[in-house]
N, C-alpha and C positions, 0 to 999 in steps of 0.2 A: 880407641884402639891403642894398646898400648905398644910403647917404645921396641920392646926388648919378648920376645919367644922366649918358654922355658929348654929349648934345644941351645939356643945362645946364652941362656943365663948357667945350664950345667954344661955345657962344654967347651964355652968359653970363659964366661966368667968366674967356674968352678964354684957356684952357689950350691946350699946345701936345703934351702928351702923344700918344702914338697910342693906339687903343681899346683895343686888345688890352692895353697897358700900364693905362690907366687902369682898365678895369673890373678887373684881379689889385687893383691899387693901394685905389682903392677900397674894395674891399671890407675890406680891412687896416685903412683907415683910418675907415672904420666903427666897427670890432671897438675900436680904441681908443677911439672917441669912447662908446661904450658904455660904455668899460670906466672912463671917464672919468667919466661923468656918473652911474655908479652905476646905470645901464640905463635911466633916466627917458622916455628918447625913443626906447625901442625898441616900445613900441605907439602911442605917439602925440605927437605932435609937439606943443607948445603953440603956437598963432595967435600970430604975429609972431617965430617962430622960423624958421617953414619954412627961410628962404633964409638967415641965416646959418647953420645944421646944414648945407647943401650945399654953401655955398664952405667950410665947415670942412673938409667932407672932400675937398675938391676941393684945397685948402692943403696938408692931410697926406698926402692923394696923391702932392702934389708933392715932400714934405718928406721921403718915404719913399724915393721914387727919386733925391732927392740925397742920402741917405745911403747908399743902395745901390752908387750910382757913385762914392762916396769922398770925401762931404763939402760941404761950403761952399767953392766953389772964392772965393779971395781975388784971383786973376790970370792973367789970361790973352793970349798974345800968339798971332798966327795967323800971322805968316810966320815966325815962330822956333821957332812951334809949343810953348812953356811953359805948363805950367798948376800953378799953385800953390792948395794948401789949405789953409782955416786952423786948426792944430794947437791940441790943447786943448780945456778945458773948454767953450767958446764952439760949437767945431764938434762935439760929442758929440752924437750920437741922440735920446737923453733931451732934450736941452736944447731941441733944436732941435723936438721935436713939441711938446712944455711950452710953447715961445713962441709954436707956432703955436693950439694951441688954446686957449691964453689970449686969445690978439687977438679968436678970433671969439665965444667961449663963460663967459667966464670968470665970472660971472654963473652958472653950471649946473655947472660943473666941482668937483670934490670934491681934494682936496690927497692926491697920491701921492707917498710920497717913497723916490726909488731906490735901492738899496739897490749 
């Protein structure tokens, strides 16, 4: 079950996902944040965590579909139609969920190193 409802992720977190995207998404990103914290908050949340756990996965939801679509985009122009992304270490997978649940959890989070 995931972390974070699409009622808390568009009216609190002001995500722009559609439902159907965010509840796949979610749930994904549950499963890391799990997989992150050593399962700690899979029966029970500790008071005064609730709401960062939810924009975490609401972050990695996000974090997950812009890897899915081919990255960090770096630039973008709309009547020329260009879109550029940024190549590298910086725009990898790994990196980019690592930064994100550092920002919200880092404090609960256990050190996974990818191999």
């Amino acid at each position: 079950m995931a972390y974070a409802d699409y009622k808390f992720y568009t009216d609190t977190y002001k995500g722009t996902l559609s439902e159907a995207a965010f509840g796949r998404l979610s749930e994904r990103a549950s499963d890391y944040i799990d997989a992150r914290t050593n399962y700690v908050l899979k029966n029970s949340i500790p008071v005064g965590y609730e709401e960062r756990v939810r924009k975490c996965c609401c972050a990695l939801a996000e974090a997950i579909n812009s890897c899915e679509s081919g990255g960090v985009k770096s630039s973008e122009t709309v009547e020329g139609y260009s879109v550029s992304y940024v190549v590298g270490k910086q725009s990898s997978s790994e990196q980019r969920m690592n930064d994100t649940i550092q920002l919200y959890l880092s404090d609960l989070i256990r050190t996974v190193n990818w191999i």
